[in-house]
N, C-alpha and C positions, 0 to 999 in steps of 0.2 A: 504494500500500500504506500514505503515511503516513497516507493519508486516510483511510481505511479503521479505523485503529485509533485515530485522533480521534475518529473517531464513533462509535463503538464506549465508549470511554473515558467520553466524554459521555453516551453512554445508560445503560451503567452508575452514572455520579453520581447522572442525573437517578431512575434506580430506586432508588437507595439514600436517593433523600430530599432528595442536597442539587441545588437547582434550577442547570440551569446558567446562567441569567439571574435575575437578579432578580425576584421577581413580585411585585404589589399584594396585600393579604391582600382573603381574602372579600369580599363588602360584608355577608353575611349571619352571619358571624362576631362577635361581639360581641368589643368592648378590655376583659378585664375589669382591667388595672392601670390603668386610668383613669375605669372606670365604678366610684361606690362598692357597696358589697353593701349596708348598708343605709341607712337614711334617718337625715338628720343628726337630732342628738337635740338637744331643746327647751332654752334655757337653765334653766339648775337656776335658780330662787326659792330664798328660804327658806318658811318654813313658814306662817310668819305672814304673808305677802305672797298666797301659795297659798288661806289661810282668807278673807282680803279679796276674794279673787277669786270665791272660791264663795258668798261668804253674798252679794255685789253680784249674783251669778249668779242666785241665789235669790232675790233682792229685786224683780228684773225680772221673774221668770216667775207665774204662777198659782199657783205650789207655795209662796209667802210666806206664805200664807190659812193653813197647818199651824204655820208657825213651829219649825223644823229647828233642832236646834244644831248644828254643823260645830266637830269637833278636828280640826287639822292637826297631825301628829306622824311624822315622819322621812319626807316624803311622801304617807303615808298619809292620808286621811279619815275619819274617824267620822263619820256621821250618825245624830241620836238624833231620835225623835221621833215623834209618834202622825198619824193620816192619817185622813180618810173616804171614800178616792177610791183605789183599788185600781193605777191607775198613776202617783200620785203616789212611788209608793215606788222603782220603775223611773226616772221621770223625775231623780229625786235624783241616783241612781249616775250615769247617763248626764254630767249637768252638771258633777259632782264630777271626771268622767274628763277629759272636755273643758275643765276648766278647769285641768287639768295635774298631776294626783292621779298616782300610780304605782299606786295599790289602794284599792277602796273599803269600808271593814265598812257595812253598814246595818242600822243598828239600832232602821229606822221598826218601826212595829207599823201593820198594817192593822184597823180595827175590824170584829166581825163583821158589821153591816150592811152594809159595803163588801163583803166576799167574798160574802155572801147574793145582792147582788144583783148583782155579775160573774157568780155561777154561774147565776141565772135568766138573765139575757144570754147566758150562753152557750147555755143548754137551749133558750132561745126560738130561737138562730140556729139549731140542729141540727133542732128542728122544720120552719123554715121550707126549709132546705134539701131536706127531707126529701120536702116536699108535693112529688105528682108534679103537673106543670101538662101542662093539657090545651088543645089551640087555640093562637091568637095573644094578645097581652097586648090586642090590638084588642078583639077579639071579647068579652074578659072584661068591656068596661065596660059 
């Protein structure tokens, strides 16, 4: 009978939650007071160090040909400056971020000839798309 109500004792623990032997946790459980939640953050620069980094940024790539002015001010970026290439204005932000900017304002101006002709590019790729092709690319030549 004492046995009886050992086991009994026991199986009510083990329903209530608390285990009556020790168990290993999950393996598919995640630790999270030892995993961080997010990603360590970059040493803070100052601002003027941040400006040095963007404009040598800038000096390396194909986008020096515009000649961009970069303010660094509380993190932020300013890029001022006129373009004739419609993704050099994108390529800016992009390098401004990656070189450790918190936000970037752009303040390139794209010239009309530049959107003129991304938007012929564009209308020409929508035509091309468009054509139904007939046979093998063999057969066409």
């Amino acid at each position: 009978m004492a046995k009886l109500s050992l086991c009994i004792a026991a199986l009510c623990l083990t329903a209530a939650g608390f285990p009556a032997v020790a168990q290993a946790p999950a393996s598919h459980q995640r630790a999270s007071a030892t995993a961080p939640s997010k990603p360590a953050a970059r040493p803070k620069i100052s601002d003027s160090q941040l400006e040095a980094v963007i404009r040598a940024k800038f000096a390396k790539s194909k986008i020096n040909e515009d000649k961009f002015s970069v303010r660094v001010q509380g993190g932020i970026a300013t890029v001022e400056g006129k373009t004739n290439v419609l993704q050099h204005k994108g390529v800016a932000t992009r390098m401004c971020k990656t070189a450790g900017a918190q936000a970037v304002n752009n303040h390139v101006v794209v010239s009309e000839a530049a959107k003129q002709k991304a938007a012929g590019n564009l209308e020409a790729g929508r035509r091309r798309a468009q054509v139904k092709r007939e046979g093998t690319r063999t057969e066409r030549k």
